[in-house]
GUMAR-86860 format. One record per residue: residue in one letter; x, y, z of N, C-alpha, C in turn. Coordinates in steps of 0.05 Angstrom, whole numbers, always signed. Layout:
<pts>
  resn     npx     npy     npz    capx    capy    capz     cpx     cpy     cpz
     a       X       Y       Z       X       Y       Z       X       Y       Z
...
</pts>
This chain:
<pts>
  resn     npx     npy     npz    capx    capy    capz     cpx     cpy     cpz
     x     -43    -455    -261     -15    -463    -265      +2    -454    -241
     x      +1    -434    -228     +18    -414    -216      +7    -433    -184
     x     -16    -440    -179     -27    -458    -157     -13    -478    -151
     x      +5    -492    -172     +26    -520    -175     +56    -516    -155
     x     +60    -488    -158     +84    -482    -154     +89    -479    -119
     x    +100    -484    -102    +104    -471     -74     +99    -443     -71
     x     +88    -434     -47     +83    -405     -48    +111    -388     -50
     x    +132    -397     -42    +155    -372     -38    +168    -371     -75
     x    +151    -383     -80    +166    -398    -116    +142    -381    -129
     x    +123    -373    -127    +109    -365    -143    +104    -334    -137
     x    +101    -306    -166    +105    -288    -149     +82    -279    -134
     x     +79    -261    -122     +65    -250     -95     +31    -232    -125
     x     +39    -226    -140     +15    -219    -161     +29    -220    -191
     x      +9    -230    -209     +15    -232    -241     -11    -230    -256
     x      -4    -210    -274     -23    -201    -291     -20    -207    -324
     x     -39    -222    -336     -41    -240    -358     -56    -227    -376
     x     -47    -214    -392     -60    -197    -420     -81    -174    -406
     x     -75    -161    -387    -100    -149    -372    -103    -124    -391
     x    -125    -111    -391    -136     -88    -408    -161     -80    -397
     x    -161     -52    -405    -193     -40    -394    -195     -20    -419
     x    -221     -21    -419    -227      -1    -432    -257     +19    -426
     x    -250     +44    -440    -278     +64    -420    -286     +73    -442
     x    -318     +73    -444    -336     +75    -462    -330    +107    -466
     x    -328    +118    -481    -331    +158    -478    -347    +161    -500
     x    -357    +144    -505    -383    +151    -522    -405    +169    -520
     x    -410    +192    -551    -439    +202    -541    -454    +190    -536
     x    -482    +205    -527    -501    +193    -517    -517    +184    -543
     x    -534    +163    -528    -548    +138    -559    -559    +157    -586
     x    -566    +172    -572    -595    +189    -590    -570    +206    -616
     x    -549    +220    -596    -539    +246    -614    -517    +217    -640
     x    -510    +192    -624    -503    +169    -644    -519    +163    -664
     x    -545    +167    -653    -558    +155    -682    -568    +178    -700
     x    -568    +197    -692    -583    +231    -716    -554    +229    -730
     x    -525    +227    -704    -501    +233    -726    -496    +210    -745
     x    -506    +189    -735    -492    +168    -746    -456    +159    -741
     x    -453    +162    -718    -428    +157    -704    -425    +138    -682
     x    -407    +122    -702    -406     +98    -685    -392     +98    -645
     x    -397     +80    -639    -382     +84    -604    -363     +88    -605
     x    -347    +105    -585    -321    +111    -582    -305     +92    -550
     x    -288     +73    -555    -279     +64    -527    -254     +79    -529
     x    -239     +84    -504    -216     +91    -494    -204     +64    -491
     x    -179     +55    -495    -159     +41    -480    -143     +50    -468
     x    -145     +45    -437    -132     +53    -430    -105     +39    -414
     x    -115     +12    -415     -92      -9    -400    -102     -28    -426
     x     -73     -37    -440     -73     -52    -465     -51     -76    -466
     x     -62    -108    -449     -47    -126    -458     -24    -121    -431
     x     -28    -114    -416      -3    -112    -384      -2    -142    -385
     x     +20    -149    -382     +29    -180    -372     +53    -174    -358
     x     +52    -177    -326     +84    -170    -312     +79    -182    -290
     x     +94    -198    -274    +100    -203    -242    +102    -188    -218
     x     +96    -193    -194    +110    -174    -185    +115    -189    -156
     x    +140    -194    -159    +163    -217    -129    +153    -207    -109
     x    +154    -226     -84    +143    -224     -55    +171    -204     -50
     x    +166    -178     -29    +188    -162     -15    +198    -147     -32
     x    +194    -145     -60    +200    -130     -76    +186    -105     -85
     x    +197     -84     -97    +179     -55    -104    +193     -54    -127
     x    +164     -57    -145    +168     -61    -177    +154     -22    -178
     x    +169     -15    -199    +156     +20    -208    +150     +21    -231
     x    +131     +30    -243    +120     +41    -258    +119     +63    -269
     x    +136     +70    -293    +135    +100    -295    +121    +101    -324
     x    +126    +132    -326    +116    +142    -352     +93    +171    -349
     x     +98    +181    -370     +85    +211    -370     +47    +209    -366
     x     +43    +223    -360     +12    +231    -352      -2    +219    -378
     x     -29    +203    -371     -41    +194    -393     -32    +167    -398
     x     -17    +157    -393      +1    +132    -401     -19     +98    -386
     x     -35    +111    -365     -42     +79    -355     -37     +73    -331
     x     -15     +79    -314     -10     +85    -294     -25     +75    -276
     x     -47     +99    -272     -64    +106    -249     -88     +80    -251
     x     -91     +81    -280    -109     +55    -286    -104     +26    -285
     x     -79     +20    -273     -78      -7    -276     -69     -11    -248
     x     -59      +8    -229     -63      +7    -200     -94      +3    -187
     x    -114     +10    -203    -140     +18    -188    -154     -11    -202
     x    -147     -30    -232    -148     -52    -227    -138     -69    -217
     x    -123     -65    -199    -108     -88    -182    -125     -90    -157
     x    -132     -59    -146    -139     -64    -115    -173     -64    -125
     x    -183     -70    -148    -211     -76    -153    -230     -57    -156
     x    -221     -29    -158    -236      -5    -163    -246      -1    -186
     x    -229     -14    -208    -240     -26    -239    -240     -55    -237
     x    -264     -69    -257    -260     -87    -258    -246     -87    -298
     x    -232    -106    -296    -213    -114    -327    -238    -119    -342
     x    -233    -106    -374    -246    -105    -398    -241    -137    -403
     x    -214    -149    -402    -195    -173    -414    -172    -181    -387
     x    -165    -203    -390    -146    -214    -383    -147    -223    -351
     x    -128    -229    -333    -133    -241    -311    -112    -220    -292
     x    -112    -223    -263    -102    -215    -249    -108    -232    -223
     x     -81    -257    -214     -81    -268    -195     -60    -248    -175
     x     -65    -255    -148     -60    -246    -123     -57    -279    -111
     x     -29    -287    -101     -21    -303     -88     -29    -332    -104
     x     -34    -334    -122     -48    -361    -144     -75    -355    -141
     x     -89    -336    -126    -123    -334    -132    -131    -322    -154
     x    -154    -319    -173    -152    -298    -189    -165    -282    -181
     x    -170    -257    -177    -187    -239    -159    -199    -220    -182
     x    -197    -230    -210    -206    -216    -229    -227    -219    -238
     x    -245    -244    -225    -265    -266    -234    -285    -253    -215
     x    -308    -241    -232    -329    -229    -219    -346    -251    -191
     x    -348    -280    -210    -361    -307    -197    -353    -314    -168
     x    -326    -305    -175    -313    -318    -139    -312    -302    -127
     x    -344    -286    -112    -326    -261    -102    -319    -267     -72
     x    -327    -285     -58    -321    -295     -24    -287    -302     -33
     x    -279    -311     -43    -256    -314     -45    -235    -290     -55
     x    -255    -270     -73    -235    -254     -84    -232    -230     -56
     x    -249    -225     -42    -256    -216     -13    -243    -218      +4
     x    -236    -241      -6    -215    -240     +24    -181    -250     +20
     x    -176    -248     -16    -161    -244     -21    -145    -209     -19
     x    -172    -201     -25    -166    -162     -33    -158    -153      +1
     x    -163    -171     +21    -154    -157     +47    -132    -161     +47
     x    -115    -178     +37     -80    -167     +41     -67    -156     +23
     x     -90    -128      +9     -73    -102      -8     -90     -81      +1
     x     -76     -62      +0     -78     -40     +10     -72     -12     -12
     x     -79     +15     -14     -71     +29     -39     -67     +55     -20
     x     -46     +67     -28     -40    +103     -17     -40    +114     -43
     x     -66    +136     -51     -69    +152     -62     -50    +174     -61
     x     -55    +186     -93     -29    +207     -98     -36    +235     -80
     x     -53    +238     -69     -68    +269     -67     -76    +267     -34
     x     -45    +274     -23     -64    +267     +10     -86    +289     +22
     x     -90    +311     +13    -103    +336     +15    -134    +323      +1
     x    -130    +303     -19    -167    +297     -28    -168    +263     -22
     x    -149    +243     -13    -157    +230      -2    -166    +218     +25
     x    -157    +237     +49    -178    +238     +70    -194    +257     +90
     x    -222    +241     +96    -246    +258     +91    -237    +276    +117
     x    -241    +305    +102    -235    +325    +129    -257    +322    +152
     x    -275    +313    +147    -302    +315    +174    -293    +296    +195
     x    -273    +272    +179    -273    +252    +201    -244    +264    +216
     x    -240    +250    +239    -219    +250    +261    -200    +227    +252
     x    -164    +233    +259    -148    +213    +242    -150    +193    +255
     x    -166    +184    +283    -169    +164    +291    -186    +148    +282
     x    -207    +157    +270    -231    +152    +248    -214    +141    +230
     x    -202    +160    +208    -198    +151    +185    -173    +129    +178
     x    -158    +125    +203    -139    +105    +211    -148     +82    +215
     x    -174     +72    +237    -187     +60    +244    -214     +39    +219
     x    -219     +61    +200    -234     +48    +185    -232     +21    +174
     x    -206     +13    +153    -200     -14    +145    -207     -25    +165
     x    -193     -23    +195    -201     -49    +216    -227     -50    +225
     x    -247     -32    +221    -277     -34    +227    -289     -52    +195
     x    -277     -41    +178    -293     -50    +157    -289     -84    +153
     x    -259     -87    +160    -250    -115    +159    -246    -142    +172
     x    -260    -129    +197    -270    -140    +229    -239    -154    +238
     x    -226    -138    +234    -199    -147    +257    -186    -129    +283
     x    -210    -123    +291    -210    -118    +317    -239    -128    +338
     x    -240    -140    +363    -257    -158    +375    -276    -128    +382
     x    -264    -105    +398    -275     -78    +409    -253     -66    +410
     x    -276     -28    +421    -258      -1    +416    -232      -2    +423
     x    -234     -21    +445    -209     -18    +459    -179     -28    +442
     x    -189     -51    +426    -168     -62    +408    -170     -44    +386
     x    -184     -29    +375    -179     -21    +354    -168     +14    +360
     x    -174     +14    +383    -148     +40    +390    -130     +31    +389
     x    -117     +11    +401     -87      +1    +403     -76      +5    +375
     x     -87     -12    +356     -81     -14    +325     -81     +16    +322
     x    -103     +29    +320     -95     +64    +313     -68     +71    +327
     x     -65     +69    +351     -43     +85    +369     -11     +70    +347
     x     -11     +40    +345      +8     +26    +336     +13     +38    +305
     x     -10     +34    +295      -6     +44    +260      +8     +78    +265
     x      -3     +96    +280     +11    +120    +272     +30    +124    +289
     x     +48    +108    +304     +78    +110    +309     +80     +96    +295
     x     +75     +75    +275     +96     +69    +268    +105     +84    +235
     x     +90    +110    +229     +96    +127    +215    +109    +148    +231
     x    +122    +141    +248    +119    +175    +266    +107    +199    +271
     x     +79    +189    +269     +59    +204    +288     +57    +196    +317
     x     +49    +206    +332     +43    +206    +360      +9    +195    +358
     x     +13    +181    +381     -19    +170    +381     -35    +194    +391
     x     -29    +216    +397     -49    +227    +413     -60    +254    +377
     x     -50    +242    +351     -49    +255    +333     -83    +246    +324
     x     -83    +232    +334    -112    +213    +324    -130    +234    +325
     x    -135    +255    +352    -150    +273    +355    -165    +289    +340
     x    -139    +294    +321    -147    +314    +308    -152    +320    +278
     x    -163    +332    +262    -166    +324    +237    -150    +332    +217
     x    -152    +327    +192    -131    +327    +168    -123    +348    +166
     x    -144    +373    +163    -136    +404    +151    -112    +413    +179
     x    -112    +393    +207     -88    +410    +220     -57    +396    +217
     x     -49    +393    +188     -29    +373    +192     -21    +385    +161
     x     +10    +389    +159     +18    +399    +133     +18    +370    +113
     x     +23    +376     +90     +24    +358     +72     +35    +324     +78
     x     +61    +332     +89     +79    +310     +86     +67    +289    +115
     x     +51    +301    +132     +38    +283    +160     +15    +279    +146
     x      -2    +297    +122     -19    +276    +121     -14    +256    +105
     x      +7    +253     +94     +10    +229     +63     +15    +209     +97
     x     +37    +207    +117     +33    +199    +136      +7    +178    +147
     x     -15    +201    +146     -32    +190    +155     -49    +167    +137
     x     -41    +172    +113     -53    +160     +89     -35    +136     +86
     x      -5    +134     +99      -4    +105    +108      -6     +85    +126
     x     -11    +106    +146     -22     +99    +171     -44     +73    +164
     x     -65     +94    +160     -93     +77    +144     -88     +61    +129
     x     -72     +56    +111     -62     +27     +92     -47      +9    +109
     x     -37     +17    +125     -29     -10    +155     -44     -15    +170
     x     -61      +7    +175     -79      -9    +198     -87     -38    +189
     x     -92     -39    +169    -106     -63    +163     -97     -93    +153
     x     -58     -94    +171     -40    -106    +163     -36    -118    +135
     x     -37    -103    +113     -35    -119     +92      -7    -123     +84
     x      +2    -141     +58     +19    -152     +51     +30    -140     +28
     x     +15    -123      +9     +18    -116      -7     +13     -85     -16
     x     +19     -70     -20     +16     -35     -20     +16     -22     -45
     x     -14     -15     -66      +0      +2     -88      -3     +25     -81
     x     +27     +33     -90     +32     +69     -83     +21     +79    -106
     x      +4     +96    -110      -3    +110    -132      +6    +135    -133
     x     +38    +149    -134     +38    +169    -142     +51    +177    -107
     x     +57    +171     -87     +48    +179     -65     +64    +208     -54
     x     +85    +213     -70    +101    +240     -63    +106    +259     -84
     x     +70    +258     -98     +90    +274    -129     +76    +305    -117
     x     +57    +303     -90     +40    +327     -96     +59    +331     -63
     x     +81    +331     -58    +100    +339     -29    +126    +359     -47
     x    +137    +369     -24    +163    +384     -33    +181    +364     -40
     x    +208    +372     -48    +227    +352     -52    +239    +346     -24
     x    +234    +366      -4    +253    +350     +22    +223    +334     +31
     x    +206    +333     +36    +186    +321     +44    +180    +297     +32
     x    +190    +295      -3    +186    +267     -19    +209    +254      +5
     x    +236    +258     +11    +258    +247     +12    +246    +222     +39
     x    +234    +245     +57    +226    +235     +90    +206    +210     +84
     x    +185    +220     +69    +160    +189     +56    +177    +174     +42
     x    +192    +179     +28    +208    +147     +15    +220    +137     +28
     x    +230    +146     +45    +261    +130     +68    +239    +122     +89
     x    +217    +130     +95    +207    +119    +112    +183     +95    +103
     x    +173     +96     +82    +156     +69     +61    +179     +49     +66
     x    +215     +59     +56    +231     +35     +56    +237     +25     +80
     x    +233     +41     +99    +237     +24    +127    +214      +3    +135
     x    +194     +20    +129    +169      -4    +135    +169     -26    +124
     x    +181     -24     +91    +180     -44     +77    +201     -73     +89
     x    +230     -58     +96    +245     -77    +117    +239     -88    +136
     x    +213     -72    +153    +206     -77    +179    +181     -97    +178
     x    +169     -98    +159    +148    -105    +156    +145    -124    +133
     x    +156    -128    +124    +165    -152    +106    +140    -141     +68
     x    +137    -115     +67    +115    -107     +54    +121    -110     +15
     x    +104    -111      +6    +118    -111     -25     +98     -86     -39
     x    +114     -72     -56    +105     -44     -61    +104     -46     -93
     x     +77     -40    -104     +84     -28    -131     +74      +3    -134
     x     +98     +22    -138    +104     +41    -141    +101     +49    -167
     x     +85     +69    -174     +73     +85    -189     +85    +113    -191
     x     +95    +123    -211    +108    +152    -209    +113    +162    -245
     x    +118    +191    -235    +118    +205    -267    +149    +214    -266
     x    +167    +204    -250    +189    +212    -234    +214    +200    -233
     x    +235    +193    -261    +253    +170    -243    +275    +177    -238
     x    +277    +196    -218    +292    +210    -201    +283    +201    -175
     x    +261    +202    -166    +253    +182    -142    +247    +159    -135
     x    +235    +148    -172    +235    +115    -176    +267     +99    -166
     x    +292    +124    -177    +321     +99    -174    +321     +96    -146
     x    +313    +115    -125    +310    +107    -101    +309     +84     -83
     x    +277     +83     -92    +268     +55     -79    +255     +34     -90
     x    +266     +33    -128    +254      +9    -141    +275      -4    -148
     x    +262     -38    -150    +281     -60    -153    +288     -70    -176
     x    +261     -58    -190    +251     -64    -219    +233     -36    -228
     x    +234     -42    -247    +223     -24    -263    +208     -24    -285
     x    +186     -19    -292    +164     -24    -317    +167     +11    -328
     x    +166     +10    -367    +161     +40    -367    +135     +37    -386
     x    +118     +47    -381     +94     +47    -391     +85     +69    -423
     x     +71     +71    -445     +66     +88    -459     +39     +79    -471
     x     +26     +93    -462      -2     +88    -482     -13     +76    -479
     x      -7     +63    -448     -24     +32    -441     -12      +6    -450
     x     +10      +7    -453     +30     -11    -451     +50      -8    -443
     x     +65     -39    -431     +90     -44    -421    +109     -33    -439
     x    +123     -17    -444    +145     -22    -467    +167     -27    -457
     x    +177     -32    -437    +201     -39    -432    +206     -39    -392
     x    +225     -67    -394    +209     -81    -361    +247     -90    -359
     x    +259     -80    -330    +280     -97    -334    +297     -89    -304
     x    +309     -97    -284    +326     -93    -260    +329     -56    -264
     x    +319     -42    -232    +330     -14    -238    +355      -7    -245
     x    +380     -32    -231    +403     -15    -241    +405     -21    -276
     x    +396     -41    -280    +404     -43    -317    +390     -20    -332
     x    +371     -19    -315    +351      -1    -336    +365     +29    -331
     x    +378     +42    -308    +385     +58    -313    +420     +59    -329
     x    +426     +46    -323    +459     +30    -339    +455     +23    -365
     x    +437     +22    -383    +422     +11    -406    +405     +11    -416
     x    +386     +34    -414    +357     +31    -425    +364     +18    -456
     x    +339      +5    -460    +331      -1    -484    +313      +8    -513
     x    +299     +12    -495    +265     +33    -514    +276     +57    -524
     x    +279     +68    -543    +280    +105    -544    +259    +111    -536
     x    +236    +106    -518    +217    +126    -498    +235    +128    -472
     x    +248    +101    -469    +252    +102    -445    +288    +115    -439
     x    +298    +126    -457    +315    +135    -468    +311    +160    -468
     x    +288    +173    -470    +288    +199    -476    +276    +203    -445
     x    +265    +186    -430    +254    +198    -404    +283    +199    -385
     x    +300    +183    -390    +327    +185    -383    +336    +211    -382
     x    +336    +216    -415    +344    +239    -412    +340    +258    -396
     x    +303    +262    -393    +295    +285    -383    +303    +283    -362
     x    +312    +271    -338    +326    +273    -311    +350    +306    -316
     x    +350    +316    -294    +374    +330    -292    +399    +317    -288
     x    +424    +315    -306    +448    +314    -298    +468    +326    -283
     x    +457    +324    -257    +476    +333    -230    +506    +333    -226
     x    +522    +307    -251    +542    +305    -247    +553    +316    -271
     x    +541    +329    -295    +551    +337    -311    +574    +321    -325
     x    +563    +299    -333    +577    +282    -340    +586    +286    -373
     x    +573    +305    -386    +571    +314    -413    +564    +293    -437
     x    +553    +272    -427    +540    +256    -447    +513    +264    -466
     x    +515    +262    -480    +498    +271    -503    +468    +260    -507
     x    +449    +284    -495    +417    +283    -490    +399    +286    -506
     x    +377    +275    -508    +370    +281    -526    +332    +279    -511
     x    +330    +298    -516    +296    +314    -498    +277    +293    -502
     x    +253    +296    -494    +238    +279    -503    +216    +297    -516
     x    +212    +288    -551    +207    +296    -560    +170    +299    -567
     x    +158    +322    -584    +121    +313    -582    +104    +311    -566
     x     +88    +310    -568     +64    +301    -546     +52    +267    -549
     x     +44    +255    -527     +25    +240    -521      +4    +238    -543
     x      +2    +209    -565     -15    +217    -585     -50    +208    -570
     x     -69    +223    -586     -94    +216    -573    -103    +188    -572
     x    -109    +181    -543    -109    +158    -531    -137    +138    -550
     x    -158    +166    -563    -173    +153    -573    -175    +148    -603
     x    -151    +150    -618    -138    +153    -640    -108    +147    -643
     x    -107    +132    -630     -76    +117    -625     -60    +109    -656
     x     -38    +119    -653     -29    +116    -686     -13     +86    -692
     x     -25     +78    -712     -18     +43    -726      +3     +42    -714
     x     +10     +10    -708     +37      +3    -707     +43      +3    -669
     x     +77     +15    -678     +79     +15    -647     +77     +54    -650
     x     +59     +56    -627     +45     +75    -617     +66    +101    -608
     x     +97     +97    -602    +108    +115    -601    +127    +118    -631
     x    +117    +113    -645    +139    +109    -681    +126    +150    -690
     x    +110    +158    -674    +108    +193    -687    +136    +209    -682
     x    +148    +198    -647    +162    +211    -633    +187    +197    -638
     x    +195    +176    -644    +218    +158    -641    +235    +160    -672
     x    +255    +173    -665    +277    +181    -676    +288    +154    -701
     x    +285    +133    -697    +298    +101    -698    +264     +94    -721
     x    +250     +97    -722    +227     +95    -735    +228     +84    -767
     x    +220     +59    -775    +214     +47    -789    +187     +50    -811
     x    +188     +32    -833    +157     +26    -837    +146      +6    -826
     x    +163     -15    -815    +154     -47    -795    +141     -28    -770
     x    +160      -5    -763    +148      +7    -733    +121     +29    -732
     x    +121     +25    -767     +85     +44    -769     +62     +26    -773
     x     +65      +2    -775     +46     -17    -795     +43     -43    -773
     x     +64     -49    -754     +66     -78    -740     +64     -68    -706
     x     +50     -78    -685     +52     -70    -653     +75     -92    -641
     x     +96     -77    -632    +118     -98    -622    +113    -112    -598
     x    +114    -134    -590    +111    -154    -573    +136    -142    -559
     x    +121    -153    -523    +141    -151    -501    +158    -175    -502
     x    +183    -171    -509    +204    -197    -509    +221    -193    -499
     x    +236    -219    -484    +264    -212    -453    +279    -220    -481
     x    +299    -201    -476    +331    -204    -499    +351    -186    -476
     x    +363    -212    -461    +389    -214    -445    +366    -199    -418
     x    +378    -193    -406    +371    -181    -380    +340    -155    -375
     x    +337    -147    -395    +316    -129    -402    +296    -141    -433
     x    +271    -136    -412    +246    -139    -440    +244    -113    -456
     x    +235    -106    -470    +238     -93    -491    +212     -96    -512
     x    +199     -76    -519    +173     -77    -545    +191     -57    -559
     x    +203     -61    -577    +220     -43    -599    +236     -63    -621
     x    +225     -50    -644    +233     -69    -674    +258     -56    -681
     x    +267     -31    -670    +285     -23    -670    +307     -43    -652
     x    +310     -47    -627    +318     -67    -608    +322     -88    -623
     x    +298    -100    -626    +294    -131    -640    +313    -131    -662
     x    +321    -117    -681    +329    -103    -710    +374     -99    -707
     x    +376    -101    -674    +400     -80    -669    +408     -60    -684
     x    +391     -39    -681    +386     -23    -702    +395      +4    -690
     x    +395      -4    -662    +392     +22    -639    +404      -6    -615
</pts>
């Protein structure tokens, strides 16, 4: 369908009921003495969202939520339990096509949350800069693919002569640096950030986000941003997804979403922000824990914690539906009840 449309008309990736799930099952033998059936995890349940060419769509929500798992099926590190995931009208979710999905996956690129365990201390940052373009043959020889190294790390503000030397001599915030270095070398079009300044100081988050948004200007790049954070999400997202349990629950423009949340999850993560301006509006914590992912409770999945809670919201799973400017999974919402 999405193939019909002109490329600047259709968005840059869309994901169609996608889900995964991970076996955590005992092993066969202690299943069959106990007589206990398999256990799957869900951990990405039913994602259906766009994401616009030049745009940086974010992703938030507390630890456990899906997050991490539905970034790592996009750039193909999982493959989907269910559902589809096109990149530019291809589907690159389709085991069959893989020459095509191949050389779809070279214009995305991913910066890991952990620049201290994502690159390898043995190698040299000219090495680990250099790799994409060896692996992806867009360089003819050494000589071109120094250039690209020297180019990729100015244009993070490293110095080319940084290439030298290896990861352990470079504080935190040069190596997340270098870890985008390496996701440009390999000119891609598309970037998921997984997390990329949650393990930096706060003046060091400030320097990696103002500088992702310059590249993003300079480079025409589209970002889906991943964070447990939206204090740094209002920054540099355009949109916003809030995730719980492996679902979307609520998808809508950052300024509405912060001018209006809809969800009481996403209401209570509001809250948790510090109020700097002391505006004295009336907060309200976010309440409970995260229920077990492998025992997920009937209904809609946050009705343990949610204040607004029904019997429709213990017994029925609310559908993602756009009502006015923001989507919304809440029977409460649906109900104007809240």
């Amino acid at each position: 369908m999405n193939a019909a449309l002109p490329p600047d008309a259709r968005p840059l990736l869309r994901l169609d009921d996608l889900s995964r799930d991970f076996d955590v099952s005992r092993p066969w033998l202690n299943r069959v003495i106990e007589r206990q059936p398999r256990q799957l995890l869900q951990a990405v349940q039913g994602v259906s969202l766009d994401v616009r060419r030049g745009e940086t769509l974010a992703l938030v929500g507390e630890s456990g939520c899906g997050k991490s798992t539905l970034a790592r099926l996009i750039v193909g590190l999982y493959m989907p339990s269910r559902g589809k995931i096109e990149f530019d009208g291809v589907e690159i979710s389709n085991p069959v096509a893989h020459v095509e999905t191949a050389r779809v996956r070279r214009r995305m690129q991913m910066i890991f949350q952990d620049p201290y365990a994502s690159l390898n201390p043995r190698w040299r940052v000219r090495d680990i800069v250099s790799e994409p373009v060896r692996v992806l043959g867009l360089a003819k020889d050494e000589a071109e693919i120094a250039a690209r190294v020297a180019e990729s790390l100015k244009q993070v503000g490293l110095a080319p002569e940084d290439g030298e030397k290896y990861p352990h001599e470079f504080s935190g915030g040069q190596r997340q640096r270098i870890s985008i270095a390496r996701a440009l070398s390999g000119r891609p079009e598309f970037l998921v950030c997984d997390e990329p300044t949650s393990a930096l100081d706060v003046s060091v988050q400030a320097q990696i986000l103002n500088l992702m948004s310059e590249l993003q200007a300079r480079l025409g790049l589209t970002y889906l941003f991943i964070s447990h954070n939206l204090a740094v999400v209002s920054h540099v997202a355009d949109r916003i997804g809030v995730m719980y349990l492996g679902r979307v629950v609520e998808l809508a423009d950052a300024q509405e979403l912060f001018a209006r949340p809809r969800h009481p999850y996403t209401r209570m993560l509001l809250d948790a922000v510090p109020d700097l301006e002391m505006s004295g509006r009336p907060r309200t914590p976010v309440a409970g824990e995260v229920p077990n992912p492998l025992a997920p409770p009937p209904g809609c999945a946050f009705h343990p914690r949610c204040p607004h809670a029904n019997e429709r919201c213990r017994t029925e799973i609310p559908k993602l539906v756009l009502r006015g400017p923001t989507a919304s999974a809440c029977h409460a919402v649906e109900e104007n009840r809240i």
